[in-house]
N, C-alpha and C positions, 0 to 999 in steps of 0.2 A: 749536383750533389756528389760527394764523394762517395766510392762505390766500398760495403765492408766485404774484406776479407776474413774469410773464416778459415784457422790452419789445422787439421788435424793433429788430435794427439793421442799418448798411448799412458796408460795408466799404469804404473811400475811396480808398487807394492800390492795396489788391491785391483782383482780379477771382477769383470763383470757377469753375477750368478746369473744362471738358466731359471727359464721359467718354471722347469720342476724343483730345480735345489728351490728356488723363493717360496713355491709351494711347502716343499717339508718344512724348509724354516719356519714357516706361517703356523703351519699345524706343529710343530714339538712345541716343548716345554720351554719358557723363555731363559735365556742362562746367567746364572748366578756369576760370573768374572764380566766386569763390565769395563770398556774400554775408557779409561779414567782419561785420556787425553780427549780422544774423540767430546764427552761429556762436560769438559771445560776448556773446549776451546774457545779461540778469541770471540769469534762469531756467535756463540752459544750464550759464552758471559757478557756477549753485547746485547741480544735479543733479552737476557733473560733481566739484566740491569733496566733497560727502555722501560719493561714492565714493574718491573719492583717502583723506580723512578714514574709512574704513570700512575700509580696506587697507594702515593707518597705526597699526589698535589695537596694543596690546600682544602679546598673542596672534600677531599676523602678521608682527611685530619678531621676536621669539623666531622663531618657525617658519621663516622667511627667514632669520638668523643662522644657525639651527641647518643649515639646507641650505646656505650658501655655505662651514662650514667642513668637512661633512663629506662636502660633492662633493672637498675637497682632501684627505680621509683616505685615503692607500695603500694598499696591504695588496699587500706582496713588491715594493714599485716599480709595478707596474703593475696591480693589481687597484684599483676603485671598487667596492665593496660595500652600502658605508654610505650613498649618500644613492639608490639605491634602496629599500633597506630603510627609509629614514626615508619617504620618498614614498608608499612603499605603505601605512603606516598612519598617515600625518597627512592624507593625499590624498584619502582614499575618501572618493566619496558628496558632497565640498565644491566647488564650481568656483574659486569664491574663494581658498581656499586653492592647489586648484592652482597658479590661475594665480601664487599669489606662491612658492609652491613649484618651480616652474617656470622662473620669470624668477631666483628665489635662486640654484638650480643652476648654471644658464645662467653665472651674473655670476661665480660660483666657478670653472666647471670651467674656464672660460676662464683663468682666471690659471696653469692648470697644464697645459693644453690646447693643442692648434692643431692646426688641418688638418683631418683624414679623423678624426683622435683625439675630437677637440672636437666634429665633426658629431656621428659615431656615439652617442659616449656622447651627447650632447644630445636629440637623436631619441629614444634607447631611453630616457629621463626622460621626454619630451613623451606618447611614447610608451605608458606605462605610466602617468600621470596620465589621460589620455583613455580610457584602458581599465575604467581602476576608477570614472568616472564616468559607465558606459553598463553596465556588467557588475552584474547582482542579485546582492550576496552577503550570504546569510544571515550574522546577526550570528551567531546559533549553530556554522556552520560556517565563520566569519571565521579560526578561527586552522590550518586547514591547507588556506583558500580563498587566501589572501593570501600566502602563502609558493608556492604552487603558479602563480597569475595572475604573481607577478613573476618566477619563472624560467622560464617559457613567455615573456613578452615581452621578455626580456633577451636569451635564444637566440636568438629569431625576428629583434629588430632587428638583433644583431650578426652572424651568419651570412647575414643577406641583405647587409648592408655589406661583410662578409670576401668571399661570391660576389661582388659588383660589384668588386670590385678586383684580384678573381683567387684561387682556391682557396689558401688557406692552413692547412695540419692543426696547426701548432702554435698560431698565433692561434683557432682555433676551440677546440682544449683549455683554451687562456685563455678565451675567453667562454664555455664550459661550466661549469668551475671558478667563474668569476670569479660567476655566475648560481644556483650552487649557494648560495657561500657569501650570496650574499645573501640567498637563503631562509633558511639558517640564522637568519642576522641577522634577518630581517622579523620569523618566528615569536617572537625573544628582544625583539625592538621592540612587537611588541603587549602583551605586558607595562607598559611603560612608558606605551603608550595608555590602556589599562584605570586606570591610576592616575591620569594625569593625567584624563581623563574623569570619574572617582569624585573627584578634587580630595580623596586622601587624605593626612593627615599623614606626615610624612617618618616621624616617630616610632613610627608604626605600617603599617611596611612591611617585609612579610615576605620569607624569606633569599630567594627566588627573583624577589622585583620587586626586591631590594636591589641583588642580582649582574643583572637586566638593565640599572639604572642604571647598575652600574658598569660594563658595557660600551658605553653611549651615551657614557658620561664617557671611558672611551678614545677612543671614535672620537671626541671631540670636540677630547682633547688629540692624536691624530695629526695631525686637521687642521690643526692651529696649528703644526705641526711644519713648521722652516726659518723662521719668522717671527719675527723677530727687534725688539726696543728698545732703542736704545743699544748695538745688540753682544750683548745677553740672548735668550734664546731664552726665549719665552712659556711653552711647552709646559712646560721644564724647570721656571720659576718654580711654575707650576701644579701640577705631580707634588711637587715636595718640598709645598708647602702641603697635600698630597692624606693624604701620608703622615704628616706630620706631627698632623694632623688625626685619621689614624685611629692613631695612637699614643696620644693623646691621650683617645682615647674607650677604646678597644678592648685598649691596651696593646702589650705584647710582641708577640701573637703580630697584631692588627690591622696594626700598624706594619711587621713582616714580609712579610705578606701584600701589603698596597698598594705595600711596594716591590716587590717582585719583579715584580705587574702593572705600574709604571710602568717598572721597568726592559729589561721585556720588548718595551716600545711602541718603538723606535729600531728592535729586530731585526725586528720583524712587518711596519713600514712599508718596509725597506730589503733585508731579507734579509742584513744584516751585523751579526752579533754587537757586540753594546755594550758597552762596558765599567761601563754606570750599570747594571747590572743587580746587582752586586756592592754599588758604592757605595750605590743605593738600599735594598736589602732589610738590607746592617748597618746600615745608617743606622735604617733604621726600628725594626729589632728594638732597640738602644740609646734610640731616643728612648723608645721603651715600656719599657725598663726606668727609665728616668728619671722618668715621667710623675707618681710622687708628691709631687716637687717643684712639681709644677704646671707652669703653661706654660713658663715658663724652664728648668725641669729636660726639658722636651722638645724644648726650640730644643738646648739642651749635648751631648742625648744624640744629637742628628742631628747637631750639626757634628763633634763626636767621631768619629762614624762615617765622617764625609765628611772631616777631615784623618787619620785613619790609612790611611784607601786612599786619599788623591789620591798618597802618594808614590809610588803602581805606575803614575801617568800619567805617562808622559815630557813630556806640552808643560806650559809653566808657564804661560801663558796659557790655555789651557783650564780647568787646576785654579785660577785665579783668576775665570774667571767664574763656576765653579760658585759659589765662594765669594759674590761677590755677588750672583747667583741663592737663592742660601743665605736671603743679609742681607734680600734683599727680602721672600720667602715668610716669614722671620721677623714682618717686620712688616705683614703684612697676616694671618698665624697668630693674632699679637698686638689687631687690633681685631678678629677674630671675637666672635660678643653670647657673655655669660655663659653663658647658658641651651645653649650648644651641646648638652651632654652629653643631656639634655631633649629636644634635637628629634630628636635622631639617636637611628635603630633601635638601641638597646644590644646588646640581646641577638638580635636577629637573625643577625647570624653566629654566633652559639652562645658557649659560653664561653672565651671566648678570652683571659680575665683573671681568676684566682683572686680578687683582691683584692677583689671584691662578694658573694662568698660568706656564707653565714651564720656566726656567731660561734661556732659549737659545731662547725666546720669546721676544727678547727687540725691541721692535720698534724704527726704526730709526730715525733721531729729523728731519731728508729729509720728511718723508712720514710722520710725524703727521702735518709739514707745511702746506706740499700740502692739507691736508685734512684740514686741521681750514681753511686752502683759501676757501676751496669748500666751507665750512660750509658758508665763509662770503659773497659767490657770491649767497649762497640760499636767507640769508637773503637779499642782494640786488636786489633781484629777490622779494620780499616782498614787498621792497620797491617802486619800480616799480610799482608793480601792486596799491602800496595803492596811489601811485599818477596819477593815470589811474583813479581810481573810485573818487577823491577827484573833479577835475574838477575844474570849474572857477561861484559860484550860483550866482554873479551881471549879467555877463556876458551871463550867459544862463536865467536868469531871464528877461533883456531887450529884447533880441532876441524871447524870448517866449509872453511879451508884441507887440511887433508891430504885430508880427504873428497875435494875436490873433485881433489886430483891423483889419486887412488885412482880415480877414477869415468874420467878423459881413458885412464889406462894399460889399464883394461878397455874401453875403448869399443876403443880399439885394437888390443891383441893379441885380443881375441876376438868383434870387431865386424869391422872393416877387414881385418885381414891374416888372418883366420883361414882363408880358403880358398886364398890366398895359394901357390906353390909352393914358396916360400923360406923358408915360417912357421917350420919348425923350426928353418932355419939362426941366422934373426934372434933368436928370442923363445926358441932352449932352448941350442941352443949358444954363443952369443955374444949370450948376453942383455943382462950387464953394458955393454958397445959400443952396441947398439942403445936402452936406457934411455936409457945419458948420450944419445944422440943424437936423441932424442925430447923430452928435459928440456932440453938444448940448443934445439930447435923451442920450445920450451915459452917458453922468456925470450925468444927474440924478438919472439915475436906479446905476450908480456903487453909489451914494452918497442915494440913500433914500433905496436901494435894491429890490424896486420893483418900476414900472412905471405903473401909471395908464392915462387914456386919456383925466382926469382934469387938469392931472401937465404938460401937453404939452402946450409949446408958442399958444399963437393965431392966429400967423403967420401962424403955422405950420396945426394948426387946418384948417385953410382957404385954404390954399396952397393943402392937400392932401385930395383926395377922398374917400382912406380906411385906413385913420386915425386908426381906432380901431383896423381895423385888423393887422394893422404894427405893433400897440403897444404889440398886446397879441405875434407875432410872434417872436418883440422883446426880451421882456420876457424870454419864449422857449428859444429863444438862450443865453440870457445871465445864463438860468439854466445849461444849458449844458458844458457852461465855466468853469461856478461854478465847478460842477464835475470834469471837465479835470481839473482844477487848483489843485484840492482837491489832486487827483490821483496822479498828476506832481510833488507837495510839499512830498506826503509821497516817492518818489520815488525817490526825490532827498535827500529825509531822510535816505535812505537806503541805495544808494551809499556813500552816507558821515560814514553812521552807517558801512557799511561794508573797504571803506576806512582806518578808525580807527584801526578796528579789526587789517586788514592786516599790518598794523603800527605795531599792538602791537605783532605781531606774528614775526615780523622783528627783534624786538628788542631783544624777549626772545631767535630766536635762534644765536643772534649775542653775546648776553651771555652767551651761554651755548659751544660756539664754542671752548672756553678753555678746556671744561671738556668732550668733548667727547671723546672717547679711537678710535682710529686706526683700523680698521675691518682687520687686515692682519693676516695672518696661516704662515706656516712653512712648506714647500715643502720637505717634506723628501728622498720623491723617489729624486728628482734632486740631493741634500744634500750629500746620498749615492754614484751615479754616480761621483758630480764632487771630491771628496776627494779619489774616487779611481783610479779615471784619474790622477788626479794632482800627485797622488802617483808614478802611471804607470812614467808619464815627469820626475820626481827627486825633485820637489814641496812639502817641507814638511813641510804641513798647520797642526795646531792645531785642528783647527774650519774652519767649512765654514757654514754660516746658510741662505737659499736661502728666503728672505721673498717677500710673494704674496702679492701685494695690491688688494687691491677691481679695482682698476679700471687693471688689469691684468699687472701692472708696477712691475716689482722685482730688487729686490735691495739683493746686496750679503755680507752679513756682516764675513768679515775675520779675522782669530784670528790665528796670527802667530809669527815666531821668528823677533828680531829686527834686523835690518840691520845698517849697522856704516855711513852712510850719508842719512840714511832717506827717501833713493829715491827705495828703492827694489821695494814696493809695485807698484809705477809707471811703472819701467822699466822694471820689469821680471815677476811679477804674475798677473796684470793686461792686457797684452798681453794673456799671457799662456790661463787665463781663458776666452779671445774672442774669442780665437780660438776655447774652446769647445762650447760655447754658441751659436760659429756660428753669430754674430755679435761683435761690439765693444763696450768695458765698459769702463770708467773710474772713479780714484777716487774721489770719492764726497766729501770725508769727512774722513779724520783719526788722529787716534791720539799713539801716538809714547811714549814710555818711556823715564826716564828722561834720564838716561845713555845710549847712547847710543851702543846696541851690547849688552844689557841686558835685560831681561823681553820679554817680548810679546808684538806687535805693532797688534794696531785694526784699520781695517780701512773699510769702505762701500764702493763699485763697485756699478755703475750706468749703468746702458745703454746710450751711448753716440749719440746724435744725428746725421743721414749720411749728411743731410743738411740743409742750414738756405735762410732764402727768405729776399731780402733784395728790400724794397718797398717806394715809392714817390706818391706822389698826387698832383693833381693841379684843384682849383677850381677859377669859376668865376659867382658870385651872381648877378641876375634879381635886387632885390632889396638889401638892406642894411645887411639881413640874407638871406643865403641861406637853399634852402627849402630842399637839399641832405645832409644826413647825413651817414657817415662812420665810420667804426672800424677796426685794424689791431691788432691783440693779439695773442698770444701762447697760445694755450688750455695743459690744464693737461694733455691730453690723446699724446702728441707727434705731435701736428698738429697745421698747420696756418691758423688763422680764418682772412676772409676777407669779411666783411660785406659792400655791398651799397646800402642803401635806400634813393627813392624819393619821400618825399608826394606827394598828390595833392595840386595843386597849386605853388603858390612861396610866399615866407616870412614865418612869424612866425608860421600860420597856420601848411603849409605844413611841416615845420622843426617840429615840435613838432609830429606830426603822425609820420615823419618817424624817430628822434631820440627817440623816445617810442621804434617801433620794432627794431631798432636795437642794442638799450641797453638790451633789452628783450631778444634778441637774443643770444648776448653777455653771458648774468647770465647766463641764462639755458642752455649752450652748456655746458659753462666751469663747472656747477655742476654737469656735468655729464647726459644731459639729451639726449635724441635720436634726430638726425636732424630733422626727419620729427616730429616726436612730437612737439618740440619748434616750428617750424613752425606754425603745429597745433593750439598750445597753443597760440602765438602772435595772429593768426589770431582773436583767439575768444575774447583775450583782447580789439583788435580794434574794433570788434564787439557792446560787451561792452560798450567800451568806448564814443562813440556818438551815437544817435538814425540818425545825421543828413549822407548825404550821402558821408565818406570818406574813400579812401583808400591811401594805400603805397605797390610800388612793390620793392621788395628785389635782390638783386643780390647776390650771397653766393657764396663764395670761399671757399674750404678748404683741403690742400697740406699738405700729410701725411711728416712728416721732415724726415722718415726713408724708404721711399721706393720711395718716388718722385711723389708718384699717386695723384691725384688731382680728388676732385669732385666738380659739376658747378650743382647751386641750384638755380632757378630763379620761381620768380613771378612775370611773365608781365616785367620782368627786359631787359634793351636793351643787345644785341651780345653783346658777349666777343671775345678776339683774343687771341691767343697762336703765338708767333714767335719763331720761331727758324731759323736762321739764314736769309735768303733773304725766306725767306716761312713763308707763314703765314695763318691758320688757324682759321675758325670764329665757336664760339658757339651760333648758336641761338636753341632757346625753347620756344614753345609756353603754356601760362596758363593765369590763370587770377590773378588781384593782393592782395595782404590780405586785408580784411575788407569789403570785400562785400557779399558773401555767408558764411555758416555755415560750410561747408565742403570744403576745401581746398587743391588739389591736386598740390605741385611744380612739374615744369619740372626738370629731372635731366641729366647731363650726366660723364661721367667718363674719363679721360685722364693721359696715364704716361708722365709724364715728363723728360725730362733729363737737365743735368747742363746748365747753361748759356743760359735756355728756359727764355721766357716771358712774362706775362701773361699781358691783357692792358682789365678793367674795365669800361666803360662808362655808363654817364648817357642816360636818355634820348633827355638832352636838349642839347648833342653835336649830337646823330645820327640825331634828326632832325630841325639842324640849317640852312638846306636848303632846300625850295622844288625844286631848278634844279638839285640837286646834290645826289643821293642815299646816306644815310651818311656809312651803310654798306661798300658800295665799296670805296670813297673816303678815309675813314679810314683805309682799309686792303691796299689799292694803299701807302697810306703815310707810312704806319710800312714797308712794303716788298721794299723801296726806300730808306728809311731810315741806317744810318749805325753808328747811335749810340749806345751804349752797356751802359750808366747808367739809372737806372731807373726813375730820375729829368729831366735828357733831355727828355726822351721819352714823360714823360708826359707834359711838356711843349711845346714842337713842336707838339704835338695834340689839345691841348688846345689853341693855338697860329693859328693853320689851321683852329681852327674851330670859332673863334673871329674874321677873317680874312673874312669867308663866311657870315658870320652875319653883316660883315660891322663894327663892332667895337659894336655893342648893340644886344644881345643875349635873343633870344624871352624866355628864359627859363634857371632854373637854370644848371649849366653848370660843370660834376667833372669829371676827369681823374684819375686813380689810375692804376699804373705800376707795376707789382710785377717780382722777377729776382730770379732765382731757383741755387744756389752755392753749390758744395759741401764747407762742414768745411774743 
């Protein structure tokens, strides 16, 4: 190696100081003339460029960006959330970064900041950067160290701020709150560190890093919120591309989704209700139904949605920026790269699009019926209730007016004058005089608003001893009306406000009942089994595809050779295949080639019903309506509903209580809901439905059509009878009836049936149409004597017994319903 020489040298202009001079220099004052060469020289504006250039990268652009717009992100007007949470996990452990996380804040909060506002939040940023780069925190224990370290120094900075400016409890519940949520936030932002860290593809990012991006991506569109181009709000431009975007990948139900987040972002940041919360999410759910068309058919199916609700905007400048807001986010939708579909997580939020399913996935046009039925039995289940809360306001308004003179005339005669010495003279002998005289007081105060003891008659003057004190008592109560009126009118504003709702909730899912997709899978394991049985018999099927509904219905979609009179699938594989099933199927539906004895014939297998109920009823009305109301219907699920409800009372009143629950009844079974629930659920609607004191008890029926079982669902409902042959059978249950308590327990009980059984339904107003006669036993004597078999006699010759006992005029309203248990 060569060996270095080192040559002395001697330094010309500057002298090297002694260790005292370096000390005094140390201790004076530093000096004001500063050597401006020294200070820019090459090597100084080399060093200090490296760093400028090093604070310049990419990385420090983004991360600065991301904190000046999300120190301007809201949350309620006055909550900062988001760029502590962004601080505390891009900050840690970097000084660098701080410091441009730091000065980013600083340059943001200020554009929305001033004063005591601007210090504070500033500090508790400064604040909590300096903390997390002197504080150990285990990477292991980073993600409930870092949420826990930023709402410790959020509290701390802003509660010492609140104390120097003077104890504030409601400002302090705001920096509590406001310190919480940021924690929330931190833990859902380290998420989004751990990825960018691991520099994962977008495409392979699962549902829980997906949803913490898309809440960075809100708070990134809040912060742009109010920043405007040309009159355009940025934010807005952004959410429709947002939405658009995920209609386009995700469909219907993605496109839905993103709106309703983007249109939720206006109310979070303001605490005012939006009106894009509406426009966004149809908008979206349209462009996803559009999205087979390709991009175009996405841009149509978003402005579709966005000109059928701008006409509920009253400003037409408003509905015209959105429009060019529209136009833009179109055309920057429009140069997105091809390969979008590719980078973006498909299936990360789950299946939110039928359309990528497998080919042997075809749902059958039997079970999307069934299900748009349900859909339209929900929505009439809407409608129901929105005519429950709607009421009758003339009709409860007069009934609230006499109430209310009934309530003034008793507070008085037996309130005020009842100790009175003259009570009897006023209030028993010369009542008539004293009323008008009192209903006289009555129009003044409602006509002047208050009564004093100069605007009373002379009469009355003379007539009463505590004149004054009647009037001020008067008064008093006519305040108190006041109030109950006040209270009465907002609360019939709210059953009407909420009535509407339920209207409009009715109608959207009675729209949307086209475009829902079928919830059904693919039973493989069964799939396998029967194509290897069928092989085993000599059966040689192509396909067999077993599909599950939601509601545990399946249906067998077959794919096999043709047969030359089109009857095979009837006569030989439709057997074959009950016998493995272990029940009976037939076909529902198939379809055949042209040629016959060439190609492949499809057809779908049903499970076939073991039996059908075949039912009659006979009523007889107190007055001109009767107050029993009934339903007999085939539920989805393979069962017969038999519904009998009695209001109280007889006429319009009572029919209207009980044909509410047992329309109610009705919707909600057949949408699929749990007995006892609907029950539940009616009860609390009658609740609801009046303040005044009514009920309706239920009688329920409902015979599984494939095993013969029957179950007996009663409230307060009278015996039921099962006959079978000369025997006959009573159900009674004791409960109370819907619409009186908040919890409501039915009796039940449970019964097999066999063929040519009979089931016989009564009201109340046949069991007790006598009091000499038990109607129980008289009625079980009549069925077990009787030796009819259709179910019109039966209920006639009951109903004819019991008209009989009543003398021809029946104290109450009066139904028979027969039901007869057949195999097919």
């Amino acid at each position: 190696m060569e060996r270095l020489e080192v040559y002395p040298f001697q330094r010309v202009e500057e002298q090297i100081p002694s260790r005292e001079a370096r000390r005094k220099e140390k201790n004076s004052l530093p000096r004001i003339n500063l050597d401006i060469k020294r200070v820019f020289n090459a090597q100084n504006l080399q060093t200090a460029s490296r760093q400028i250039m090093a604070l310049l990268k990419a990385e420090y652009l983004l991360l600065a960006l991301g904190a000046i717009i999300m120190s301007r992100a809201f949350i309620l007007g006055e909550l900062l959330p988001f760029i502590y949470a962004f601080v505390a996990v891009f900050a840690v452990k970097d000084k660098k970064r701080s410091l441009v996380l730091v000065s980013a804040a600083l340059l943001g909060l200020s554009t929305v900041l001033e004063g005591t506002a601007l210090l504070t939040n500033v500090l508790a940023v400064g604040a909590l950067a300096l903390v997390l780069n002197y504080i150990k925190i285990e990477e292991s224990k980073g993600w409930w160290e870092l949420p826990l370290i930023t709402l410790t120094v959020v509290i701390l900075v802003k509660t010492i701020a609140i104390l120097i400016g003077g104890i504030n409890f409601y400002q302090e519940m705001v920096a509590v709150f406001e310190a919480m949520i940021s924690a929330v936030i931190t833990f859902v932002f380290l998420n989004c560190g751990q990825v960018i860290k691991q520099k994962k593809a977008v495409a392979h990012f699962s549902f829980e890093e997906m949803a913490a991006f898309m809440v960075m991506g809100i708070a990134l569109i809040m912060g742009l919120n109010d920043i405007k181009v040309a009159g355009l709000e940025v934010s807005s431009i952004l959410c429709r591309l947002g939405i658009m975007t995920a209609a386009y990948v995700w469909g219907m139900g993605g496109g839905a989704i993103m709106g309703v987040m983007s249109g939720i972002i206006p109310s979070i940041a303001s605490s005012v209700f939006a009106q894009t919360l509406g426009i966004y999410s149809i908008s979206g759910l349209l462009a996803g139904a559009f999205r087979n068309f390709g991009r175009l058919g996405v841009i149509i199916g978003f402005m579709l949605g966005n000109l059928a609700l701008s006409m509920f905007i009253a400003e037409s400048q408003v509905t015209i920026l959105g429009m060019w807001e529209t136009v833009i986010a179109s055309m920057m939708f429009f140069l997105l790269p091809e390969s979008l579909k590719d980078k973006l997580p498909y299936h990360s939020l789950g299946s939110l699009d039928a359309g990528k399913d497998l080919d042997f996935k075809k749902v059958d046009s039997r079970v999307k019926q069934s299900v748009e039925n349900r859909i339209h039995h929900l929505a009439q289940v809407f409608d129901e209730l929105s005519a429950t809360f709607a009421g009758n306001p003339e009709r409860d308004g007069n009934r609230r007016n006499s109430s209310y003179i009934s309530y003034l005339y008793d507070e008085l005669a037996h309130g005020f004058c009842d100790g009175c010495t003259r009570f009897n003279s006023c209030w028993h002998r010369d009542y008539y005089n004293t009323s008008q005289e009192i209903l006289d007081l009555f129009s003044i105060i409602e006509r002047e608003g208050q009564l004093s003891y100069d605007d009373c008659p002379p009469a009355f003057k003379r007539k009463c001893i505590n004149g004054r004190e009647l009037i001020t008592t008067i008064n008093y109560l006519f305040d108190n009306l006041r109030v109950n009126e006040y209270w009465s009118e907002k609360m019939d504003e709210s059953r009407e406000l909420v009535a509407h709702q339920l209207k409009g909730v009715s109608q959207v899912v009675r729209n949307l009942a086209e475009e829902i997709d079928v919830d059904t899978f693919v039973d493989i394991e069964m799939r396998d089994k029967l194509l290897k049985s069928c092989k085993r018999m000599g059966i040689n099927l192509k396909d067999i595809i077993p599909l599950r509904a939601a509601d545990e219905q399946i249906l067998l979609n077959v794919v096999c050779g043709s047969c030359i009179d089109g009857s095979g699938c009837e006569l030989s594989i439709a057997p074959a295949i009950s016998s493995l099933m272990g029940y009976k199927m037939e076909v529902c539906q198939k379809k055949c080639p042209p040629l016959p004895g060439k190609g492949a014939c499809e057809f779908t297998l049903a499970r076939t019903f073991t039996y059908q109920v075949n039912t009659a009823a006979a009523q007889v009305a107190r007055e001109e309506l009767s107050g029993d109301s009934l339903t007999i219907t085939t539920l989805k699920s393979g069962k017969e509903l038999i519904v009998l409800g009695d209001g109280m009372g007889v006429g319009e009143k009572a029919w209207e209580e009980s044909s509410t629950a047992v329309r109610l009844l009705e919707d909600l079974l057949d949408s699929g809901f749990d007995k006892e629930l609907a029950l539940k659920t009616v009860n609390s609607v009658l609740l609801l439905r009046s303040r005044s004191d009514t009920f309706t008890t239920v009688d329920m029926v409902m015979i599984d059509l494939y095993t013969g079982d029957v179950d007996f669902f009663k409230t307060a409902g009278a015996p039921s009878f099962i006959k079978r042959g000369q025997q006959v059978s009573v159900i009674n249950t004791s409960s109370l009836p819907l619409g009186i308590l908040e919890e409501v327990e039915p009796a039940s009980a449970k019964r097999s049936l066999l063929p040519r059984d009979m089931i016989i339904m009564v009201s109340d107003g046949v069991m007790e149409v006598s009091r000499q006669k038990n109607g129980e036993k008289w009625i079980a004597d009549l069925l077990r004597h009787m030796h009819e078999t259709e179910p019109q006699q039966v209920a006639d010759l009951v109903i004819n017994q019991a008209l009989k006992l009543a003398d021809g005029k029946p104290h109450d309203d009066m139904t028979v319903i027969c039901l007869k248990l057949e195999l097919i």
